[in-house]
C-alpha positions in Angstrom: -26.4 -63.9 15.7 -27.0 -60.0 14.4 -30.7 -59.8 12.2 -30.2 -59.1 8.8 -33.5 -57.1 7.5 -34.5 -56.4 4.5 -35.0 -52.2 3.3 -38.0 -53.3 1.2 -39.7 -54.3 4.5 -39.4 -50.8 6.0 -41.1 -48.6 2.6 -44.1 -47.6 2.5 -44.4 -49.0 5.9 -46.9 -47.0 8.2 -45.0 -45.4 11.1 -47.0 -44.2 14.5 -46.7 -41.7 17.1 -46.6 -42.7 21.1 -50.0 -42.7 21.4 -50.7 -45.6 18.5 -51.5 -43.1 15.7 -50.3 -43.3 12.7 -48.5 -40.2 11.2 -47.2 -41.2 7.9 -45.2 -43.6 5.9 -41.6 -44.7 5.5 -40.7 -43.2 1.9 -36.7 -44.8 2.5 -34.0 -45.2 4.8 -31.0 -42.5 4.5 -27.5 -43.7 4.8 -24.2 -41.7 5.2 -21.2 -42.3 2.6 -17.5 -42.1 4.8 -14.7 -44.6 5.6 -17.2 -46.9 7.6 -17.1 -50.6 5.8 -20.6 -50.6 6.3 -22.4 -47.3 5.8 -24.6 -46.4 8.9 -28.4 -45.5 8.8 -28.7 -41.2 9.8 -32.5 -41.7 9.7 -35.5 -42.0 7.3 -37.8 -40.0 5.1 -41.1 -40.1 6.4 -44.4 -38.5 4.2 -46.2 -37.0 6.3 -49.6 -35.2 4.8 -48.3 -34.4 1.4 -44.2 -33.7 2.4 -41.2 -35.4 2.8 -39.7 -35.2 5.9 -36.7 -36.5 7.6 -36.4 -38.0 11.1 -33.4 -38.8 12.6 -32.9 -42.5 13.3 -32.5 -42.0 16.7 -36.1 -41.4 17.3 -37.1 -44.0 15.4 -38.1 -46.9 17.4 -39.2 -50.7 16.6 -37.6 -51.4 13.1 -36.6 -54.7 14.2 -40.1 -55.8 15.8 -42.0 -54.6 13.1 -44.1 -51.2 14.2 -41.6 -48.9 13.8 -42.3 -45.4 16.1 -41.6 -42.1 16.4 -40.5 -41.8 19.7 -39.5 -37.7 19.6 -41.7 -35.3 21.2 -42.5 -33.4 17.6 -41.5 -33.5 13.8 -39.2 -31.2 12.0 -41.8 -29.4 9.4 -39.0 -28.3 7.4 -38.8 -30.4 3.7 -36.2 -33.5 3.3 -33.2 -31.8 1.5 -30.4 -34.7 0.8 -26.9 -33.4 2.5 -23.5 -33.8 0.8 -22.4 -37.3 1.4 -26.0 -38.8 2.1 -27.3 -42.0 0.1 -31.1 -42.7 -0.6 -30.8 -46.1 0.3 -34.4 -47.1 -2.2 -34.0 -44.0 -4.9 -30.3 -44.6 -5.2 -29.3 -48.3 -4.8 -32.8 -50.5 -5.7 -33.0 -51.9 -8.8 -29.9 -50.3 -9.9 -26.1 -50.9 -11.0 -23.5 -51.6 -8.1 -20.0 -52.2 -8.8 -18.3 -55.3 -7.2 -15.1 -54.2 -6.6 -14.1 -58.1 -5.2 -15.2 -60.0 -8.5 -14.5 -56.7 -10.8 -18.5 -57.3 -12.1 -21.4 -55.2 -12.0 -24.5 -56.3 -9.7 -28.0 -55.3 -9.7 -29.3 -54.5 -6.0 -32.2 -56.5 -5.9 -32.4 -55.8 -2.2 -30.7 -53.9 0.3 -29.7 -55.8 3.8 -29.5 -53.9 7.1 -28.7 -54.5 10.6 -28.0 -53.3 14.1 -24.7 -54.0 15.2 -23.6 -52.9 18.3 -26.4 -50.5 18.5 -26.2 -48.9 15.4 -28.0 -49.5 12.2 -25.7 -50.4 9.3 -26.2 -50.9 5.5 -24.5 -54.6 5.6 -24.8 -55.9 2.2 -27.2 -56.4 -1.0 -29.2 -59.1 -2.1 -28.3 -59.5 -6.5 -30.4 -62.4 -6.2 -34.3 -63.3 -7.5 -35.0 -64.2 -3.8 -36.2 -60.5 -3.0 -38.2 -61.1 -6.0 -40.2 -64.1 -5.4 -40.4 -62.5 -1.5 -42.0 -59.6 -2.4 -44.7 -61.6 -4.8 -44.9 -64.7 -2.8 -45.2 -63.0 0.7 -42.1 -63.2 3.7 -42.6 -66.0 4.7 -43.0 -68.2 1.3 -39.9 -66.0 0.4 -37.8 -67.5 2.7 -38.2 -70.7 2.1 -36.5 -70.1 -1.3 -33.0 -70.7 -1.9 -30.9 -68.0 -0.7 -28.2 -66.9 -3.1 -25.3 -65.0 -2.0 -25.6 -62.0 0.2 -22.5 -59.4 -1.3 -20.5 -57.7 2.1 -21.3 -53.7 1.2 -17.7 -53.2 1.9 -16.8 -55.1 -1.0 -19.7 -52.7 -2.9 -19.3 -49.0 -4.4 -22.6 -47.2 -5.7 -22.5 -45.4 -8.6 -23.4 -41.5 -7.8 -23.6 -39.5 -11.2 -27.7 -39.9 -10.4 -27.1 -38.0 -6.7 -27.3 -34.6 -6.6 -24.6 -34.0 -4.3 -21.3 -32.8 -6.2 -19.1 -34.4 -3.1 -19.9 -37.9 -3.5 -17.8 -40.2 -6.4 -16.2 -43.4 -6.8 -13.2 -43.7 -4.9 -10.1 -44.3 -7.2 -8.0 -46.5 -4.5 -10.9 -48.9 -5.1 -10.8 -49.5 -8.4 -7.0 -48.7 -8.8 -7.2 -52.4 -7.2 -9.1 -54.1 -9.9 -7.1 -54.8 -12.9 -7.0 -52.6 -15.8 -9.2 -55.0 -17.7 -11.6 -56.1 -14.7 -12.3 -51.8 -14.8 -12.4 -51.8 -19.0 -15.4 -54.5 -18.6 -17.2 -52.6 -16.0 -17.4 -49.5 -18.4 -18.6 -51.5 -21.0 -21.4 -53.3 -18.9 -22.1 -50.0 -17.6 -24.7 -47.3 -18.8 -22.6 -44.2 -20.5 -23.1 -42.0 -17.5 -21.7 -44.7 -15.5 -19.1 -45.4 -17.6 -18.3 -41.7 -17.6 -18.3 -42.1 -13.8 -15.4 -45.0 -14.1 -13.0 -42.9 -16.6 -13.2 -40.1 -14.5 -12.6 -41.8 -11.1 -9.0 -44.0 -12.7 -8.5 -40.6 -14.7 -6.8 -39.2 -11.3 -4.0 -41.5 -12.5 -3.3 -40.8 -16.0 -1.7 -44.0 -16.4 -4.0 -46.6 -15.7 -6.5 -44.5 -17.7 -4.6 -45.0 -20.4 -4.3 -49.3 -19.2 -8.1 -49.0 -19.2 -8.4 -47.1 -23.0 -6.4 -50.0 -24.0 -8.4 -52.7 -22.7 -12.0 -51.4 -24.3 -13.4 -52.2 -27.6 -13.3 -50.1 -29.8 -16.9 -48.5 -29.5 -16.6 -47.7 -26.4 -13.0 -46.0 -26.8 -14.5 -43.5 -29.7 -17.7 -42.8 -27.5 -15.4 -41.5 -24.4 -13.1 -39.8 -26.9 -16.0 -37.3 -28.9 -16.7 -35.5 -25.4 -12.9 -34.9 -25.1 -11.1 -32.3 -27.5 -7.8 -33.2 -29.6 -5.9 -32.2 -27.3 -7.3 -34.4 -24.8 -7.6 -37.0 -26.8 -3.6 -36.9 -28.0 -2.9 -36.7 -23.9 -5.0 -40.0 -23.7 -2.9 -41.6 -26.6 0.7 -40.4 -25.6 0.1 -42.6 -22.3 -1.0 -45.8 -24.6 1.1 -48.4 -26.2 1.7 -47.2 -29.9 0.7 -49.6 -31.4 -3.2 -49.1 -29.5 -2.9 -45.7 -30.3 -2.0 -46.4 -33.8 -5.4 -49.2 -34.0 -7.3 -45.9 -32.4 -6.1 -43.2 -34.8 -7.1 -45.7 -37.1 -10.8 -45.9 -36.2 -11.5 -42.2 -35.5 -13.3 -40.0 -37.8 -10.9 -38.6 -40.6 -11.3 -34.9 -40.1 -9.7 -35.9 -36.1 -7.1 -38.2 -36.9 -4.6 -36.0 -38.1 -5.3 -32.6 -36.0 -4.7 -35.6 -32.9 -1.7 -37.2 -34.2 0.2 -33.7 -34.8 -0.3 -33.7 -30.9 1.5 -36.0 -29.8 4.7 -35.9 -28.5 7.9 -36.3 -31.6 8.8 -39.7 -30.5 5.5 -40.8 -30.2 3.9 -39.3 -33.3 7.0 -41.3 -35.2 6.0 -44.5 -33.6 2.6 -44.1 -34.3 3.0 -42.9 -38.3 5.3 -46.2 -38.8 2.7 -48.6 -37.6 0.2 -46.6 -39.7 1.9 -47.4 -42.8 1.4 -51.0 -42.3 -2.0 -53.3 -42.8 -3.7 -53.3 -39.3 -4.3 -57.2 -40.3 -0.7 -57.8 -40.7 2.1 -58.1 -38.5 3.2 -54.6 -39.3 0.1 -53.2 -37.8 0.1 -55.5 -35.0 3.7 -54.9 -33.6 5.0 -53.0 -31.0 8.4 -51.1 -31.3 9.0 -51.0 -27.9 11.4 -53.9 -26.5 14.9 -54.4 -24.8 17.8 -55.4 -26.6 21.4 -55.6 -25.6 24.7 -55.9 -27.7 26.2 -59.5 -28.3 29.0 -58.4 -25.7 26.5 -57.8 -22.7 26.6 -60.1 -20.2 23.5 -61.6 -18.4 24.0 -59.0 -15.4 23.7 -56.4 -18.0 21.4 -57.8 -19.7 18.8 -58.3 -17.1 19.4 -54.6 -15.6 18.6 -53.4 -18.7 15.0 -55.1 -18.5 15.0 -53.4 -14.7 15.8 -49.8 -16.3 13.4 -50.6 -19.1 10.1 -48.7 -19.6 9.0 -51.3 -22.0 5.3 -53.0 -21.4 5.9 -56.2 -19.2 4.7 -58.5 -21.4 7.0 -57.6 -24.1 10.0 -58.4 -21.1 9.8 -61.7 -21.6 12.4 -62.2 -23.9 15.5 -60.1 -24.6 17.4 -59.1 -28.2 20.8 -59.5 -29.2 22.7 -57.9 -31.6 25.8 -57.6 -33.0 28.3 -54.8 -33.9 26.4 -54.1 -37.2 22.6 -54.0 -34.9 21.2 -56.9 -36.7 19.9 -59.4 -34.6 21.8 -62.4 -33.9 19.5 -63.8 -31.5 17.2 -64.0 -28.2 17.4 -65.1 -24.7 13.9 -65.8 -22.5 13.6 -63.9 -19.2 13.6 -67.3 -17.2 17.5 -68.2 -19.0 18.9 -65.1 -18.0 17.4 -65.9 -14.2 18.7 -69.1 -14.5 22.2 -68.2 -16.3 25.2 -66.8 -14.1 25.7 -63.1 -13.7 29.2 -62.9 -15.7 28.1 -65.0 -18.9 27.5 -63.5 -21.7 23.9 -63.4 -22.6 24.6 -64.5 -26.3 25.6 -68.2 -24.6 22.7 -68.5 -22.9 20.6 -67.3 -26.6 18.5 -68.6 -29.2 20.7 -68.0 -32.4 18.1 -69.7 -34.8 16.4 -65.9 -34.3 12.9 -67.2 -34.7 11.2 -64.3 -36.4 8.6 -63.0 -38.7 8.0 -60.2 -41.5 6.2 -57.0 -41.1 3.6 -58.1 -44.3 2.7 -61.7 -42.8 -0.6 -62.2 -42.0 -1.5 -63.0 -38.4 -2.7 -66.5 -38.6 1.0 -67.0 -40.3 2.5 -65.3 -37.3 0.0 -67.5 -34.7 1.4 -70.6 -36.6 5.4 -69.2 -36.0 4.3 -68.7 -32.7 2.5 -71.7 -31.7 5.5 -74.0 -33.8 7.8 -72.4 -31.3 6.2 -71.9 -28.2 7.1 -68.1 -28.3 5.0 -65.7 -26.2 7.0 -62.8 -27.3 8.3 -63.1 -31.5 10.8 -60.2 -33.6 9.9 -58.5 -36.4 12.2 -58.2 -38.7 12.6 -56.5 -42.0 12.2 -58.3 -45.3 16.4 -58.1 -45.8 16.8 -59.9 -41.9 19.1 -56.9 -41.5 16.9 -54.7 -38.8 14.3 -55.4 -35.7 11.9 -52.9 -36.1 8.8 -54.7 -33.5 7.9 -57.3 -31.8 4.4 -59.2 -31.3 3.3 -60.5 -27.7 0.9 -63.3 -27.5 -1.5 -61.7 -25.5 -2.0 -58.9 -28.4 -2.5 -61.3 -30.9 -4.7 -63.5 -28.8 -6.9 -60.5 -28.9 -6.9 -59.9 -32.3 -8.0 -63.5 -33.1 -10.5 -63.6 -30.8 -14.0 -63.1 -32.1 -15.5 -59.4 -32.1 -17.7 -59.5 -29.1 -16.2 -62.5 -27.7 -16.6 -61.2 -24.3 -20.6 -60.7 -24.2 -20.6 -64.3 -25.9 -18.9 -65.6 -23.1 -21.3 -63.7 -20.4 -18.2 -61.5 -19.3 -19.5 -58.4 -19.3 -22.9 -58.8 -18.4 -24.9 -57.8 -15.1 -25.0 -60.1 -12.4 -28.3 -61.0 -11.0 
């Protein structure tokens, strides 16, 4: 079974020549950032009468009996300068922020676990618990006799870098491109601002999902990302979001922005976004999307469900689709799982709702929660007040958010730091 030792063991530890003298002390362990799961050790920063220097790892013996030596015949004089790539493994993971890319949380590296495995020393995982704690104030061995909490893998770990001064090292986006867009939004708002900076930029290289993430943070942490960028940026950001996001945005940015950003948008998005505007953000107006797939009262299911594959509409408004008739009012609506469930040549009208559940663009959302809820929709029409057009519709999960208390996520322990 492979030794799992501790870095807070090895600082500030006296290290000693071949001859039994000591020559300085252990100032931190320097670890190398590639595409190994587990980062290996390149060597150490030793002080050494007044100046930090580094010795390669390989003539370092004795870190796992204890007396660690130098076992080269004499010291590079020349001062520790950090290379592209390298991590401090004290000065830039202890006692700070670590994203855990397996759980979609942010940990605290209480301590830092190493080990040799198959003669190489490796950064294997870190220690979030209070163990290291209690270790260091208790002594090793009362310590240990504590209750050890989870160890988490360091493959399953990315350090934030925007503190190292080395331009070549950032968060890999195919990491968090893994993590939903909402696991990602929390970690930016449990993160400091210069983290959180870090985040946007790394799911920026996909325009996309930074527009997925935008959508999922609150709102303060939306307008503090957006004052660095310019209006041009900005209307970039919101083309990629949902109107009716955008339009709760526009809607919180300062005046003097909000119209210099929403002339830059692209025409059909800029008319989305000025029709939502013109309702109450509290209403059903304000809360809708325009975006969902309808087909005509001839279409048959076939049709019907290759127009939700040629769709560009947001999944969660896919789960019902509109029918209507020669005039375009709606006539009625048919869920995602009837039109599986229906065969090919039948008309998707047979296989419809005709009692068009709906509501009205001024209703108030507990009013549209009670529609809702009274018949178990997850997707509902809008409708104008004459029943004659479908101008939106409202998903539960958007209205689930807007019920939800402001903050509900902190009060729930969601995006705090683990420990």
């Amino acid at each position: 079974m492979t030794d799992i030792l501790h870095l807070s063991t090895f600082l500030r530890r006296p290290i000693f020549d071949q001859d039994g003298d000591r020559i300085g002390r252990v100032q931190d362990l320097v670890a190398r950032l590639g595409d190994d799961a587990h980062p290996p050790i390149v060597g150490a920063v030793i002080r050494i009468e007044g100046r930090n220097l580094f010795v390669p790892i390989r003539k370092i013996g004795g870190l796992s009996e204890g007396r660690m030596t130098f076992e080269g015949k004499r010291v590079d004089l020349r001062r520790f300068e950090r290379r592209p790539g390298e991590l401090l493994l004290a000065e830039d993971l202890l006692a700070r922020n670590l994203i855990n890319l397996v759980r979609g949380r942010l940990i605290i590296a209480n301590e830092i676990e190493i080990a040799e495995i198959e003669g190489r020393w490796e950064v294997v995982g870190v220690d979030p618990g209070r163990r290291p704690f209690f270790r260091r104030v208790l002594g090793q061995r009362m310590g240990q006799r504590l209750k050890a909490e989870a160890i988490v893998d360091f493959a399953s770990i990315e350090p934030f870098v925007s503190h190292v001064p080395s331009a070549r090292l950032r968060i890999p986006y195919r990491k968090l491109a893994k993590l939903h867009p909402a696991q990602i939004a929390d970690l930016v708002e449990q993160a400091s601002h210069e983290e959180g900076e870090e985040i946007i930029e790394a799911v920026g290289l996909d325009r996309e999902l930074e527009a997925d993430v935008f959508e999922e943070l609150d709102t303060e942490h939306q307008l503090e990302f957006l004052e660095s960028r310019s209006d041009e940026e900005a209307a970039r950001l919101l083309t990629r979001m949902e109107p009716d996001n955008a339009a709760d945005l526009i809607n919180e940015i300062d005046q003097e922005r909000r119209l210099p950003i929403l002339e830059n948008l692209p025409e059909a998005q800029q008319g989305k976004v000025r029709q939502l505007l013109s309702y109450n953000a509290d209403t059903a107006g304000g809360l809708m999307n325009t975006d969902f797939v309808s087909v005509s009262d001839t279409a048959t299911v076939a049709q019907a469900i290759e127009a939700i594959r040629m769709s560009k509409v947001p999944a969660e408004s896919l789960y019902a689709v509109f029918v209507t008739g020669q005039d375009s009012r709606p006539v009625g609506s048919v869920s995602l799982g009837s039109l599986l469930k229906a065969r090919d040549a039948d008309l998707a009208l047979s296989v419809s709702r005709t009692q068009l559940s709906h509501v009205h663009p001024n209703w108030d959302l507990h009013r549209v929660a009670r529609k809702m809820s009274d018949f178990n929709l997850t997707v509902v029409p809008v409708l104008d007040d004459d029943h004659d057009v479908m101008i939106g519709v409202i998903t539960v999960d958007d209205l689930l958010e807007e019920l939800l208390p402001q903050g509900w996520r902190k009060e729930f322990g969601m995006t705090t730091v683990e420990e």
